[in-house]
PyMOL CGO cylinders between C-alpha atoms (Angstrom):
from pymol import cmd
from pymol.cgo import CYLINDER

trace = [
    CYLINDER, 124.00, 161.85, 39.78, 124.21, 160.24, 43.04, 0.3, 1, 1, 1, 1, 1, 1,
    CYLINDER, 124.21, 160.24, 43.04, 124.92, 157.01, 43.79, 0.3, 1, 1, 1, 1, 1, 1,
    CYLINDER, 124.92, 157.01, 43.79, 121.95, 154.16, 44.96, 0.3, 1, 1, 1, 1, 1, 1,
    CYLINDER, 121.95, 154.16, 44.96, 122.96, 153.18, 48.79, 0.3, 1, 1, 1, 1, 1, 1,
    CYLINDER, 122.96, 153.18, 48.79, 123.35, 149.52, 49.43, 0.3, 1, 1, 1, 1, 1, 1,
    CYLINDER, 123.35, 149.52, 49.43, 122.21, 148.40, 52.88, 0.3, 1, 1, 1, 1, 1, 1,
    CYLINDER, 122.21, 148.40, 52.88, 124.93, 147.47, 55.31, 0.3, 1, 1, 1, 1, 1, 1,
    CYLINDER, 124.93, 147.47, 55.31, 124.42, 144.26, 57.02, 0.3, 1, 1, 1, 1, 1, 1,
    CYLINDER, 124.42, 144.26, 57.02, 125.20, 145.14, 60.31, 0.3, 1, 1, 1, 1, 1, 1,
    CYLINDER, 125.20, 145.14, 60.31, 125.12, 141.67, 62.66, 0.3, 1, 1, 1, 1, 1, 1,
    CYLINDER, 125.12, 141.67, 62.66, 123.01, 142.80, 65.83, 0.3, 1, 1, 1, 1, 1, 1,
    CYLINDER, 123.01, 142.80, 65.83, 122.64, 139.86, 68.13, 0.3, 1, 1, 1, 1, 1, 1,
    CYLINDER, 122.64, 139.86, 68.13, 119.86, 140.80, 70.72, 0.3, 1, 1, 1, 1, 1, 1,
    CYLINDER, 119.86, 140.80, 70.72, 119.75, 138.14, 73.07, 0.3, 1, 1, 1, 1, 1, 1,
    CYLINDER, 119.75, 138.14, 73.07, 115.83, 137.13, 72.94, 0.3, 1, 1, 1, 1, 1, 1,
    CYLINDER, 115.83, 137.13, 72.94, 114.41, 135.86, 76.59, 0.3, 1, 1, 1, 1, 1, 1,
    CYLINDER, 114.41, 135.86, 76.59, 111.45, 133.68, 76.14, 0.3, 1, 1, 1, 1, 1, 1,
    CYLINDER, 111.45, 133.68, 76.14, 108.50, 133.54, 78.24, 0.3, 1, 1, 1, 1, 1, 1,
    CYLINDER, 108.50, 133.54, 78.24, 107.58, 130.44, 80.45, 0.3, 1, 1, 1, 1, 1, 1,
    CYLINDER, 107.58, 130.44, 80.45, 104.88, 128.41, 79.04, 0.3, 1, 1, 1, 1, 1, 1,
    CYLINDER, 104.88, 128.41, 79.04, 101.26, 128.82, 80.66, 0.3, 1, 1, 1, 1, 1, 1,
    CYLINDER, 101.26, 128.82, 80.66, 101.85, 125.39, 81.49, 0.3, 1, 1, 1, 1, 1, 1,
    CYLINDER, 101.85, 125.39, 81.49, 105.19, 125.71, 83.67, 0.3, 1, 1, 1, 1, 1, 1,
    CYLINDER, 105.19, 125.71, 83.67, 103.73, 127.78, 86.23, 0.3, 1, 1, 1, 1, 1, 1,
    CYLINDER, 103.73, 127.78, 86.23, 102.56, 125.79, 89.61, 0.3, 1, 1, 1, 1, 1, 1,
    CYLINDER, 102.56, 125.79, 89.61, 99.16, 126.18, 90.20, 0.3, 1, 1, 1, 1, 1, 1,
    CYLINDER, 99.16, 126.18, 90.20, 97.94, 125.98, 93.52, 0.3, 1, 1, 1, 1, 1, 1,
    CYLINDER, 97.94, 125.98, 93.52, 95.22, 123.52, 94.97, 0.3, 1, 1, 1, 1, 1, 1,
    CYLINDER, 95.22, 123.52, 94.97, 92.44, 124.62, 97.32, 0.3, 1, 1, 1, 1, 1, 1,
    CYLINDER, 92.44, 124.62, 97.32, 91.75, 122.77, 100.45, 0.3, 1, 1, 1, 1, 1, 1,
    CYLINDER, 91.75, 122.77, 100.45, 95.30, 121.32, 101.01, 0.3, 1, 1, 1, 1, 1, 1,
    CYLINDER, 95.30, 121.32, 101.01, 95.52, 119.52, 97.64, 0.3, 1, 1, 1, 1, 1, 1,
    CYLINDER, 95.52, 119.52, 97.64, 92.95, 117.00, 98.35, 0.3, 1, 1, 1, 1, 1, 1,
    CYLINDER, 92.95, 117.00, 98.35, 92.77, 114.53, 95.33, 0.3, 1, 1, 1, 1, 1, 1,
    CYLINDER, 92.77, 114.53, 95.33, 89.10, 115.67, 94.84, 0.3, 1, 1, 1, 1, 1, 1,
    CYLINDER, 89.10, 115.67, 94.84, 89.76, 119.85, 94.17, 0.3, 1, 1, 1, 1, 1, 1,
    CYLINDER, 89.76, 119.85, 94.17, 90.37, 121.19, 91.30, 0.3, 1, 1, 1, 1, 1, 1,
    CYLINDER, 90.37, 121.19, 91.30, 93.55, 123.20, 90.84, 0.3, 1, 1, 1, 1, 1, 1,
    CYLINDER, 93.55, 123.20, 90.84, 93.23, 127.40, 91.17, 0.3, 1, 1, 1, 1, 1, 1,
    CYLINDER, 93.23, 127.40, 91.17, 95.63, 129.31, 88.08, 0.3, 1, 1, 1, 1, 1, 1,
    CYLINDER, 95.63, 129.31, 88.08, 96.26, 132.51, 90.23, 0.3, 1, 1, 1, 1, 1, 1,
    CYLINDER, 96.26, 132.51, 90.23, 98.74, 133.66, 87.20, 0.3, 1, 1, 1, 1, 1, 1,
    CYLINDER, 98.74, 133.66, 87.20, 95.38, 133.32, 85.29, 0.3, 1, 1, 1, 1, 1, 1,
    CYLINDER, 95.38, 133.32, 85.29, 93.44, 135.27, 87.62, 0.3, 1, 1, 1, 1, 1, 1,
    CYLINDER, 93.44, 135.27, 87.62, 96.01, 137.96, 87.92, 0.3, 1, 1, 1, 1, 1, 1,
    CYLINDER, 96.01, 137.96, 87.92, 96.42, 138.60, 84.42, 0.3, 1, 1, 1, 1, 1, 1,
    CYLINDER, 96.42, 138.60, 84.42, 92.59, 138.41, 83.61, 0.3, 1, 1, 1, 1, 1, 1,
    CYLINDER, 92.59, 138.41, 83.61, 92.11, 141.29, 87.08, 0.3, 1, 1, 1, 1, 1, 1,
    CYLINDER, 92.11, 141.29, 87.08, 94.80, 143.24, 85.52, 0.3, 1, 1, 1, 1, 1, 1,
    CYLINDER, 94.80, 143.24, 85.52, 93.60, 143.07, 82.02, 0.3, 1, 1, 1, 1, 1, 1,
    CYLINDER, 93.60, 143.07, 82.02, 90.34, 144.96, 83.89, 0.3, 1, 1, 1, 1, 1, 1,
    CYLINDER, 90.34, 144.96, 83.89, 91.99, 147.00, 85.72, 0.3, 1, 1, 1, 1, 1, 1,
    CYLINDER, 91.99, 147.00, 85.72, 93.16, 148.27, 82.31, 0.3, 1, 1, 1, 1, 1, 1,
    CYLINDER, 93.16, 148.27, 82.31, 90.09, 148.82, 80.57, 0.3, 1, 1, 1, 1, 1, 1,
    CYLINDER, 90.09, 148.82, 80.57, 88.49, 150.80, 83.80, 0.3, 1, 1, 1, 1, 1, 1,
    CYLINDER, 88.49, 150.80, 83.80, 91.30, 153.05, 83.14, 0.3, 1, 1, 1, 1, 1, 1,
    CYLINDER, 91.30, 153.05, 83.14, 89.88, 153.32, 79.87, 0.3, 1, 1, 1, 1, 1, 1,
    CYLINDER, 89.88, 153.32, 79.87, 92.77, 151.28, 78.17, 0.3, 1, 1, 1, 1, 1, 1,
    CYLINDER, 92.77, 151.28, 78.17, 95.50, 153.83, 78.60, 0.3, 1, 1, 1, 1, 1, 1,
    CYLINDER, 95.50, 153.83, 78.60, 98.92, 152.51, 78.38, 0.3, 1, 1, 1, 1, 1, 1,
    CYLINDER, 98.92, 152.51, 78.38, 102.18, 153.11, 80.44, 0.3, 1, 1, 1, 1, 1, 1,
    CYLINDER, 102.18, 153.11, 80.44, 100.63, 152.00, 84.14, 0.3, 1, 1, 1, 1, 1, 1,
    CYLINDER, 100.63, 152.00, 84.14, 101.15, 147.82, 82.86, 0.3, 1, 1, 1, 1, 1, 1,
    CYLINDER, 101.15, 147.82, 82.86, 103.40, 147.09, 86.44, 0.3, 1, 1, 1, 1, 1, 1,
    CYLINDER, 103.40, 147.09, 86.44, 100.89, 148.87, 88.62, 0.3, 1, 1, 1, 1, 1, 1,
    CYLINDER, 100.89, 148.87, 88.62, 97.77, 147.15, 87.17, 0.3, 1, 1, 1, 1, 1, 1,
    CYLINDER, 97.77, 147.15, 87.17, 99.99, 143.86, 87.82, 0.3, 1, 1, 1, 1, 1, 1,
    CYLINDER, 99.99, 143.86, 87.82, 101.33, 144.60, 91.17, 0.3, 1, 1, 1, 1, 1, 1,
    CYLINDER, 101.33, 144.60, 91.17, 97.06, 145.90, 92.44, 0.3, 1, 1, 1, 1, 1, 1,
    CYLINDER, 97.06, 145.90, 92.44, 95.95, 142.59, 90.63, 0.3, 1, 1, 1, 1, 1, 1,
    CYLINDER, 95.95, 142.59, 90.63, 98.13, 140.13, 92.18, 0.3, 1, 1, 1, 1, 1, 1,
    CYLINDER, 98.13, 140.13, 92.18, 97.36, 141.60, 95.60, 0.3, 1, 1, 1, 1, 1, 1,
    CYLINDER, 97.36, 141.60, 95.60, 93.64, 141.33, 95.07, 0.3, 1, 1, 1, 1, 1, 1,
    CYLINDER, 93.64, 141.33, 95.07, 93.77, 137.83, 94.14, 0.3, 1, 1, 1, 1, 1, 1,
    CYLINDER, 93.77, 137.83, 94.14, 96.20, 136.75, 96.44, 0.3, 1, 1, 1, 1, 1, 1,
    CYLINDER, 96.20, 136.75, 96.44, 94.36, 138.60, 99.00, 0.3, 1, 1, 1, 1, 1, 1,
    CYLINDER, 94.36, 138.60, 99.00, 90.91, 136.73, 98.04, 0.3, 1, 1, 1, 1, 1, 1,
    CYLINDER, 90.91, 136.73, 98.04, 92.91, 133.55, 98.01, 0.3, 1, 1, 1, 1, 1, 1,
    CYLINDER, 92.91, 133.55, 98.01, 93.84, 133.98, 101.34, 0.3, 1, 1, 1, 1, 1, 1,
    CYLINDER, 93.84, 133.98, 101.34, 90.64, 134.73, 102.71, 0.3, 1, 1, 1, 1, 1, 1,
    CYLINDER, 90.64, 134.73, 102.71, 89.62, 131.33, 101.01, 0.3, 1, 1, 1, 1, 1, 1,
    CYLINDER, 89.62, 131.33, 101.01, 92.07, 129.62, 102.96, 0.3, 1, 1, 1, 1, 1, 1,
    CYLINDER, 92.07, 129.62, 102.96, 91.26, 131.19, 105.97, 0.3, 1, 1, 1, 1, 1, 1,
    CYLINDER, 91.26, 131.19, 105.97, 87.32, 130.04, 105.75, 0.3, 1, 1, 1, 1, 1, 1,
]
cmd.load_cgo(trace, "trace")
């Protein structure tokens, strides 16, 4: 009969990265900061365009930095155009 197999404990020490808080990230004010404006979260807007730029692609995974990198220029883009005016 053979014998049962004990697990090994094996000591694998992955070095875990966090991610920055929502709050840590600067967020940028509209008309030159002007005490009366109301701060923009372009991270926010990014992810939330990219997030849509998923589902038009019908929620397929594996394009994740390409929805990110056509988001961020969209809004940044948009952003800029607000400055601009």
């Amino acid at each position: 009969m053979p014998r049962a197999k004990t697990p090994r404990t094996t000591s694998t020490s992955k070095q875990v990265i966090p991610m920055p808080e929502v709050s840590s990230a600067p967020s940028v004010r509209k008309n030159g900061g002007s005490a009366g404006t109301t701060p923009i979260d372009l991270e926010a807007q990014i992810r939330q365009r990219a997030y849509e730029i998923y589902e038009e692609r019908g929620c397929t995974a594996g394009n994740e930095h390409e929805d990110w990198v056509r988001a961020e220029r969209e809004i940044l883009a948009r952003y800029n155009q607000q400055q601009l005016a």
